[in-house]
C-alpha positions in Angstrom: -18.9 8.2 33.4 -20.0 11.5 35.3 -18.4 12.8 38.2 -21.9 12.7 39.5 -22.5 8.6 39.2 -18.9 7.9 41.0 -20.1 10.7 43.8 -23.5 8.8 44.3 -21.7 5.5 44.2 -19.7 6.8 46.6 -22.5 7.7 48.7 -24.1 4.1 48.4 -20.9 2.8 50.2 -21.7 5.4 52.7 -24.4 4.3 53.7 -24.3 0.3 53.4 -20.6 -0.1 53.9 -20.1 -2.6 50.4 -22.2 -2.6 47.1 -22.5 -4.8 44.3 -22.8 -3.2 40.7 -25.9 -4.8 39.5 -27.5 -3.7 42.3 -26.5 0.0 41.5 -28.2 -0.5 38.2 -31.6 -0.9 40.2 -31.1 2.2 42.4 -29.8 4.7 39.7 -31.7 3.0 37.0 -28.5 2.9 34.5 -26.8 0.7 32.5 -24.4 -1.6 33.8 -21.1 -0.6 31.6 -21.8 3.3 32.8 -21.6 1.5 36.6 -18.4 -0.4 35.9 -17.0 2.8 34.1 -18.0 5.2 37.4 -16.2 2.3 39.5 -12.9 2.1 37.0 -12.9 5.9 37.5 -12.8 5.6 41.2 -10.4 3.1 41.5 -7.7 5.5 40.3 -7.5 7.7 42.8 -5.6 6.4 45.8 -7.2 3.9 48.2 -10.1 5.4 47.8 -12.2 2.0 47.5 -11.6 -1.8 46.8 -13.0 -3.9 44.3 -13.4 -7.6 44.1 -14.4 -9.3 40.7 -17.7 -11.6 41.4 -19.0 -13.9 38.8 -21.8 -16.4 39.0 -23.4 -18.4 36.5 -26.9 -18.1 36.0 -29.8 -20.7 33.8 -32.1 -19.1 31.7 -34.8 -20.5 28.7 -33.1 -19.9 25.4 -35.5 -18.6 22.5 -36.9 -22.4 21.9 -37.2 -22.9 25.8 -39.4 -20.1 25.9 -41.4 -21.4 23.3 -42.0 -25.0 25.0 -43.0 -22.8 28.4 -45.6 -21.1 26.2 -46.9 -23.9 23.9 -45.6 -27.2 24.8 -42.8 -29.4 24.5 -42.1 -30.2 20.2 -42.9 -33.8 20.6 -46.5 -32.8 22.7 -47.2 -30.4 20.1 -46.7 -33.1 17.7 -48.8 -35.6 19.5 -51.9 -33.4 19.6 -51.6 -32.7 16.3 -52.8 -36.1 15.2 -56.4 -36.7 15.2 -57.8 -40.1 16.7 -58.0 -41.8 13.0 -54.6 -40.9 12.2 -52.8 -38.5 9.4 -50.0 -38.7 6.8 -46.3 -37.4 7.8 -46.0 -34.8 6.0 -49.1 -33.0 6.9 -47.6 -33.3 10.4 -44.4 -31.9 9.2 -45.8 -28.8 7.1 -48.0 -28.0 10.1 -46.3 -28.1 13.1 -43.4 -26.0 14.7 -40.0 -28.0 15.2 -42.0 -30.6 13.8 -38.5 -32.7 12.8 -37.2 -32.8 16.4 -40.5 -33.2 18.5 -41.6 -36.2 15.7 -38.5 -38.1 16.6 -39.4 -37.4 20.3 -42.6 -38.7 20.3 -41.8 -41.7 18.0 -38.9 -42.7 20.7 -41.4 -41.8 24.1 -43.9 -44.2 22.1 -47.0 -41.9 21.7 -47.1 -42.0 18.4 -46.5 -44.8 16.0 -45.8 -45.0 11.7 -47.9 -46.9 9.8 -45.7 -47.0 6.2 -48.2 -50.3 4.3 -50.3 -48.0 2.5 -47.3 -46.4 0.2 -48.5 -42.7 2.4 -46.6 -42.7 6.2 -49.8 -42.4 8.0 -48.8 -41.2 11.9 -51.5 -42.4 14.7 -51.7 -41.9 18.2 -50.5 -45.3 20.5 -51.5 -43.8 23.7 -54.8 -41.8 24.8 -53.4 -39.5 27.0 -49.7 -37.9 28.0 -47.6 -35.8 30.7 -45.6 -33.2 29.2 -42.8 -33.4 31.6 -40.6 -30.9 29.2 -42.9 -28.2 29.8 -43.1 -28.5 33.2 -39.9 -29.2 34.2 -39.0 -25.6 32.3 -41.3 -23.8 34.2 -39.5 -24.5 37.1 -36.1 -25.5 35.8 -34.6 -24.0 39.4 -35.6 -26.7 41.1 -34.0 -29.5 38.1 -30.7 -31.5 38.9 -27.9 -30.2 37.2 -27.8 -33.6 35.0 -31.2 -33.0 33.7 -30.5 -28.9 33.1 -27.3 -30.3 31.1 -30.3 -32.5 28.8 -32.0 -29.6 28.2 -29.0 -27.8 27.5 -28.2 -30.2 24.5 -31.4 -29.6 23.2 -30.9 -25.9 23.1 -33.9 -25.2 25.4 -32.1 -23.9 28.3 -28.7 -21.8 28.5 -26.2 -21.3 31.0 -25.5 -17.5 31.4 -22.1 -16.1 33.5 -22.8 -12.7 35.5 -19.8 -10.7 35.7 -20.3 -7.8 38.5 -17.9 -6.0 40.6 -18.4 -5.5 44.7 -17.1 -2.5 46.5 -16.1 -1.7 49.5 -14.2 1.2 51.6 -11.0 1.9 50.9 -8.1 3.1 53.7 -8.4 7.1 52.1 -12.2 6.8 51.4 -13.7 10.1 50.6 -17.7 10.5 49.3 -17.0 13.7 47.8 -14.0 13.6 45.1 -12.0 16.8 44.8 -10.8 17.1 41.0 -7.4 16.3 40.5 -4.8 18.3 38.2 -3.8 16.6 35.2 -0.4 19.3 33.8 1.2 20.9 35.7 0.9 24.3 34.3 3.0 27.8 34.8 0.3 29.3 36.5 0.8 26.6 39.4 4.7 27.2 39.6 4.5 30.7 39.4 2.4 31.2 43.2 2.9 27.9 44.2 -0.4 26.6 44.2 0.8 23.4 43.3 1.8 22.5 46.9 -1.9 22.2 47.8 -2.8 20.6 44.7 -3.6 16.7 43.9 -2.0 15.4 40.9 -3.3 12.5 38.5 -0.8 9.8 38.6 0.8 8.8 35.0 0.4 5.4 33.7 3.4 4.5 32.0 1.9 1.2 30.8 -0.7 2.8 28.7 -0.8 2.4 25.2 -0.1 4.8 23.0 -3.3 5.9 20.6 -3.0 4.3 17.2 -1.1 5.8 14.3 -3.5 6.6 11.4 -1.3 4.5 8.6 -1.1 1.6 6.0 -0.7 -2.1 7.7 0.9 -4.8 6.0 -0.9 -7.4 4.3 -0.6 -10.9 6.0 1.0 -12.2 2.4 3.6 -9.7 2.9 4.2 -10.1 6.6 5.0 -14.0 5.8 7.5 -13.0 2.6 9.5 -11.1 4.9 9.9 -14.0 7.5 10.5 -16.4 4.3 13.0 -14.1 2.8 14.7 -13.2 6.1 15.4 -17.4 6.4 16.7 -17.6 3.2 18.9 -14.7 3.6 20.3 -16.7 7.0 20.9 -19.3 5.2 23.3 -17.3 2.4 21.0 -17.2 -0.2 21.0 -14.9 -3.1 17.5 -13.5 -4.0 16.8 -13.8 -7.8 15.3 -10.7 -9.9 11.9 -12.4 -10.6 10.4 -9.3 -12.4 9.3 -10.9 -15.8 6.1 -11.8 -15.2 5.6 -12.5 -18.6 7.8 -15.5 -20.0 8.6 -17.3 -23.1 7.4 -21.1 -23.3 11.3 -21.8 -23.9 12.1 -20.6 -20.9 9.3 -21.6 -19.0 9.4 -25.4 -20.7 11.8 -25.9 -22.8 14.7 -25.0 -21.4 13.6 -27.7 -18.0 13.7 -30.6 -20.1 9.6 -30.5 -20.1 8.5 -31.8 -23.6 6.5 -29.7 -26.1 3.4 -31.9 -26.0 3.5 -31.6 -21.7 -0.1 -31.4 -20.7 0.6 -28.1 -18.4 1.5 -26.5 -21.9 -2.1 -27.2 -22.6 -4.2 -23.6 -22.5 -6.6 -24.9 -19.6 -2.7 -25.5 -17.5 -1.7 -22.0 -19.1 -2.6 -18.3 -20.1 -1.0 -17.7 -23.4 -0.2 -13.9 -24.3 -2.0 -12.7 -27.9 0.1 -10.0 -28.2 3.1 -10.1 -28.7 2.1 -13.8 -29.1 6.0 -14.7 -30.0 9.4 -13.7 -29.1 12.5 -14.5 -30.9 15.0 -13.3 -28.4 16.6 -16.7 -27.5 20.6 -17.6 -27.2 20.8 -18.9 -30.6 23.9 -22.0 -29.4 21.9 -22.4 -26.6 18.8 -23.0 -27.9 20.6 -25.6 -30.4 21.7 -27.5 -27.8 18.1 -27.6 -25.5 16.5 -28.9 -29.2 19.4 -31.6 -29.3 18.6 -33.2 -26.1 14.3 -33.1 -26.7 14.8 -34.5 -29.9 17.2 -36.5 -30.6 18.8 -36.8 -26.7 22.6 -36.7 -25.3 24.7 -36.2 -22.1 23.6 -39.8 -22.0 20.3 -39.6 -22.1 17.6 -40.3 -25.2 15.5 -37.5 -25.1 11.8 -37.3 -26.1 12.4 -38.2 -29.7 10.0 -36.2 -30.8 10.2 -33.6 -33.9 10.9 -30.1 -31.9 9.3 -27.2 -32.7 10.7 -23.6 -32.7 7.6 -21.9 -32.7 6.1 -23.7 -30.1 9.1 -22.6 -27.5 8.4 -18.8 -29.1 5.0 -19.2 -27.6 4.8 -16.0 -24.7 2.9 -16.8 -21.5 2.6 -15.9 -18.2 4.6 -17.8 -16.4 3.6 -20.8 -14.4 6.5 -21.3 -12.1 9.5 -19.3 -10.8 11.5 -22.6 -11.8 11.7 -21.0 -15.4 14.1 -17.8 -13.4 15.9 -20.4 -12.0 16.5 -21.8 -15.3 17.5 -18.0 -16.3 19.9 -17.7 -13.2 22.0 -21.0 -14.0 22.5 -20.5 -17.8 23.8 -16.2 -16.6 26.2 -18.1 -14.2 27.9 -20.2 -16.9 27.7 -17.0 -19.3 30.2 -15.2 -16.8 33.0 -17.9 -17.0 34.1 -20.8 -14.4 31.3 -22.3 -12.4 31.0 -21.2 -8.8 28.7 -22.8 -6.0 26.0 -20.4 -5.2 22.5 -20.8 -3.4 19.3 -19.0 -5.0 16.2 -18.2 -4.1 13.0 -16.3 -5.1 9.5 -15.5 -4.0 7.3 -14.0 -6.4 3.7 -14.5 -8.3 3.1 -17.0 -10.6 -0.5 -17.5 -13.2 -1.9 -21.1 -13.7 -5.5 -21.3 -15.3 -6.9 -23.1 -12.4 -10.4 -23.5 -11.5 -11.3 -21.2 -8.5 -12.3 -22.3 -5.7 -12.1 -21.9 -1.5 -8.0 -23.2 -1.9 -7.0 -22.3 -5.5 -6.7 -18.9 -7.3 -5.6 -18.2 -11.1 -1.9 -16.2 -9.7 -0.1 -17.5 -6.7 3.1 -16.6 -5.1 6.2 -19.6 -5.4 8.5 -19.7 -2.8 11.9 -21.6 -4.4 15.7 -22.6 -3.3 18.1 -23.8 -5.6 21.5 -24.7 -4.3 24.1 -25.4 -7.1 27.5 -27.3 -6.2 30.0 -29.9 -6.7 28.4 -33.4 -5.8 24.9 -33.0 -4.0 23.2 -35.7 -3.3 19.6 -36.2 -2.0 21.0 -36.6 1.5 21.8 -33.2 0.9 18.3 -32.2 -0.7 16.5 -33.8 2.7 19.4 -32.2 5.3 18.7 -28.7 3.8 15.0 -29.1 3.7 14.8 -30.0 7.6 16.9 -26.9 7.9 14.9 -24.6 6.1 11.6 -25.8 7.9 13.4 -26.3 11.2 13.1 -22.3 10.9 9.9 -22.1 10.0 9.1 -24.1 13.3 8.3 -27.1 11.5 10.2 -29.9 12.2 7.9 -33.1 11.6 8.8 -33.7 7.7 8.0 -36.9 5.6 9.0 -37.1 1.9 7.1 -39.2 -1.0 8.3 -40.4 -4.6 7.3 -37.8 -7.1 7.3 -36.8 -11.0 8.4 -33.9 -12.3 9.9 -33.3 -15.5 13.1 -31.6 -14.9 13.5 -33.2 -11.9 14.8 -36.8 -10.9 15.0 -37.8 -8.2 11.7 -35.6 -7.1 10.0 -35.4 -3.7 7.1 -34.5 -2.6 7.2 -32.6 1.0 4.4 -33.4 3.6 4.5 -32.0 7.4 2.3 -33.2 10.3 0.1 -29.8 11.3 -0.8 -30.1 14.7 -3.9 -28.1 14.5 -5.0 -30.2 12.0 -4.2 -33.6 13.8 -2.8 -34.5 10.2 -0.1 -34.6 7.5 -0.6 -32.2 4.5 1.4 -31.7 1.9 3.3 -28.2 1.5 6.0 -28.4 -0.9 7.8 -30.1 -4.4 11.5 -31.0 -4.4 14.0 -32.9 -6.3 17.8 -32.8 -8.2 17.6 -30.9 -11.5 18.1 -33.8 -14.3 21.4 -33.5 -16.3 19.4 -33.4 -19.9 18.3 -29.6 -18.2 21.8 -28.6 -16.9 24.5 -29.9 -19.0 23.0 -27.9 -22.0 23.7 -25.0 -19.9 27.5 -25.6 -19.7 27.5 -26.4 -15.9 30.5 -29.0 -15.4 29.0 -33.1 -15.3 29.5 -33.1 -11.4 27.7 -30.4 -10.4 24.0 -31.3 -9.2 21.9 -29.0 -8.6 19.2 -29.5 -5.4 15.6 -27.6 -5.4 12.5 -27.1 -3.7 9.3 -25.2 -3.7 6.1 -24.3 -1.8 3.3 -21.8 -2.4 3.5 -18.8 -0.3 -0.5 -18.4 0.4 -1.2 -21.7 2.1 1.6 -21.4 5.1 0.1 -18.0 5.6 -3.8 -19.4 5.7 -2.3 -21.9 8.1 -0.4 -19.0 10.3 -3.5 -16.7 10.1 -6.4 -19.8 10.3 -8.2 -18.8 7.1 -10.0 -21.7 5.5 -10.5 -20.0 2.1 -8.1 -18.0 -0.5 -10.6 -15.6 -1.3 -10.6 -14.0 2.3 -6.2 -13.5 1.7 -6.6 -12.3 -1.6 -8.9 -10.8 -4.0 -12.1 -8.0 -3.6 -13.2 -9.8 -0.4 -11.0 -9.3 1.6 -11.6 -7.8 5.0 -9.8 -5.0 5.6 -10.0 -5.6 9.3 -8.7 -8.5 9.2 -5.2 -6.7 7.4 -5.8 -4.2 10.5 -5.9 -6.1 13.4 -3.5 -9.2 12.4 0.2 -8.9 13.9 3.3 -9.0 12.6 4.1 -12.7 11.1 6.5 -14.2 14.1 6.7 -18.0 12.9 7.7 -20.1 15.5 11.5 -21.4 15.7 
């Protein structure tokens, strides 16, 4: 805006006591936002004028309406396409504009008809003449009823337009020639007191302050924090969950999952090549996970199946966080007496999944393990509709699952009110005793878990419909830009 435009706006007023901003477009032939800008300018100096919002809404032809003004309504044009001894369909359909919609028309107004005997849909004229009320009802849709501009309005041949303008009128201190104001007050002005007859700019302290030229969190990492900031409420202990790259021990064997497990299978899981084994295992340990898979104990039969030690020296990457878990249970029993503790962890995870709009090959597991004396699954549900109490969910259901190294196992649905529906989020259950008691952990301590991926709360928080615009090369970086800071609703 020029100090010019706000001085001739202000002459406007002058003259005709109130103006309206479109109408300023006419006079000094300028764009509208330049108008709006000159009037924003004037309304901050003091009481100079006042300005009233004015909207009104406002039919026009869209693209196709003009179209029908021009040439005819789709099902006329249809019409006169077909001679007086008929013609096929699809000559009518490669030939004519909007041919799909103004065939149906014509079929339903009855001026055309379909003749399908002869094998070839042959399309012939029922009536000799017609109106073509379309056309002329859009050359002078002012004068239509509202119900029949709402018709046309479904077929996308007329639009209804709001015009946002601004009036303006006098205000109590209205000047028509604007005298500049100071914006510092500098030592000059102090020094012979000029200032006195000076007028001053007056400070917005509302403003905001001009953006800071810096890195933004990514939306995965916004959601961690709230995750880990729950867990960390609830006196969890976060787990190192740095080894990305895991032995199939660890990662199967040492959960009770048998050696000929389908996930083990290399389209479930990315095997390393090199080093393609590891021999690093706690050698009593290790004994006692092959006792169980083979031949059973603590009660329980096993697989009874002929375990292999090269198969559990197999390196991977890992496919859950479940195999730190495993880690974090067998350290505890390593440094003496068992003591009730609560884990958790949230780090990536490598499946060889097929991509698509939900699933990527690495994920990010969010898990809790709670270890103590007795735990039950009342105790498993209670602590789950704690945990997602925080995460403003509090609509849970729970189904019968399988897992291998758990029993009993859950799986965790919530109703998502966006979606009108439930959808699962989540895998829980009790650690079996053929995985724990291996481990050294006394007979009556149970041991409670659950887990959830990290990327789909945050799809649902951020309403992304596909993985590939969270993660990966496509990523917007807008989008990383302009998102908030994760505040999930409690």
């Amino acid at each position: 805006m020029t100090s010019e435009l706000a001085e001739n706006i202000l002459l406007q007023l002058e003259k005709n006591g109130e103006v309206n901003s479109l109408d300023l477009v006419n006079v000094f032939n300028e764009d509208h936002q330049k108008i709006i800008g000159a009037i924003k300018s004037l309304q901050t100096l003091d009481n100079v004028i006042e300005v009233e919002q004015i909207s009104h809404k406002k039919w026009e032809p869209t693209a196709e309406g003009e179209h029908v003004i021009q040439h005819g309504s789709h099902e006329a044009a249809v019409y006169h396409a077909v001679p007086e001894n008929g013609i096929l369909q699809t000559e009518i359909m490669n030939s004519v504009p909007y041919a799909k919609v103004g065939f149906s028309k014509a079929i339903v107004a009855g001026w055309i008809k379909l003749d399908k005997s002869s094998g070839k849909p042959m399309v012939t004229r029922s009536i000799s003449t017609i109106e073509d009320t379309t056309q002329n009802n859009l050359k002078n849709f002012d004068n239509l009823t509202d119900n029949i501009k709402l018709e046309y309005k479904k077929r996308k041949l007329l639009q209804e337009n709001i015009i946002k303008s601004v009036t303006v009128r006098k205000g109590s201190n209205f000047v028509i020639k604007i005298e500049k104001q100071e914006a510092d007050l500098t030592s000059d002005l102090l020094v012979n007191g000029a200032w006195k007859g000076k007028k001053f700019k007056p400070y917005n302290f509302d403003a905001m302050g001009s953006a800071l030229d810096v890195g933004h969190l990514h939306p995965l990492l916004k959601v961690r924090a709230e995750f880990r900031k729950i867990f960390l409420e609830m006196g969890f202990m976060e787990m190192p969950t740095n080894n990305f790259v895991e032995s199939s021990f660890w990662n199967f064997d040492a959960l009770f999952q048998p050696q000929q497990h389908p996930a083990r299978d290399a389209h479930d899981t990315f095997f390393i090549s090199e080093p393609k084994y590891t021999k690093n295992f706690p050698q009593a340990y290790l004994e006692k996970v092959k006792q169980v898979h083979s031949k059973g104990g603590y009660g329980s039969e096993g697989y009874r199946y002929d375990w292999k030690i090269e198969e559990a020296q197999k390196n991977l990457l890992r496919t859950h966080t479940t195999a730190v878990s495993a880690r974090m249970l067998y350290k505890l029993m390593q440094e003496g007496e068992f003591k009730p503790v609560r884990y958790f962890s949230i780090d990536r995870v490598f499946r060889n999944e097929t991509l698509d709009a939900t699933h990527l090959a690495e994920f990010h597991q969010v898990e809790g393990v709670v270890a103590d004396y007795n735990l039950t699954l009342g105790d498993l549900i209670g602590t789950l509709y704690e945990f997602f109490k925080k995460l403003g969910i509090d609509k849970l259901e729970f189904k019968p699952a399988y897992n291998p190294y758990t029993e009993p196992s859950m799986e965790i649905f919530c109703f998502h009110e966006g979606l009108g529906k439930w959808i699962e989020i989540g895998n829980s259950g009790i650690f079996r005793p053929e995985m724990l008691l291996p481990m050294g952990l006394p007979e009556k301590v149970n041991v409670i878990a659950w887990g959830l991926s990290l990327e789909r709360p945050t799809m649902i928080k951020y309403k992304l419909n596909n993985i590939r615009d969270l993660v990966g090369p496509k990523v917007d970086l807008r989008m990383v830009y302009n998102n908030p800071i994760c505040r999930l609703e409690k």
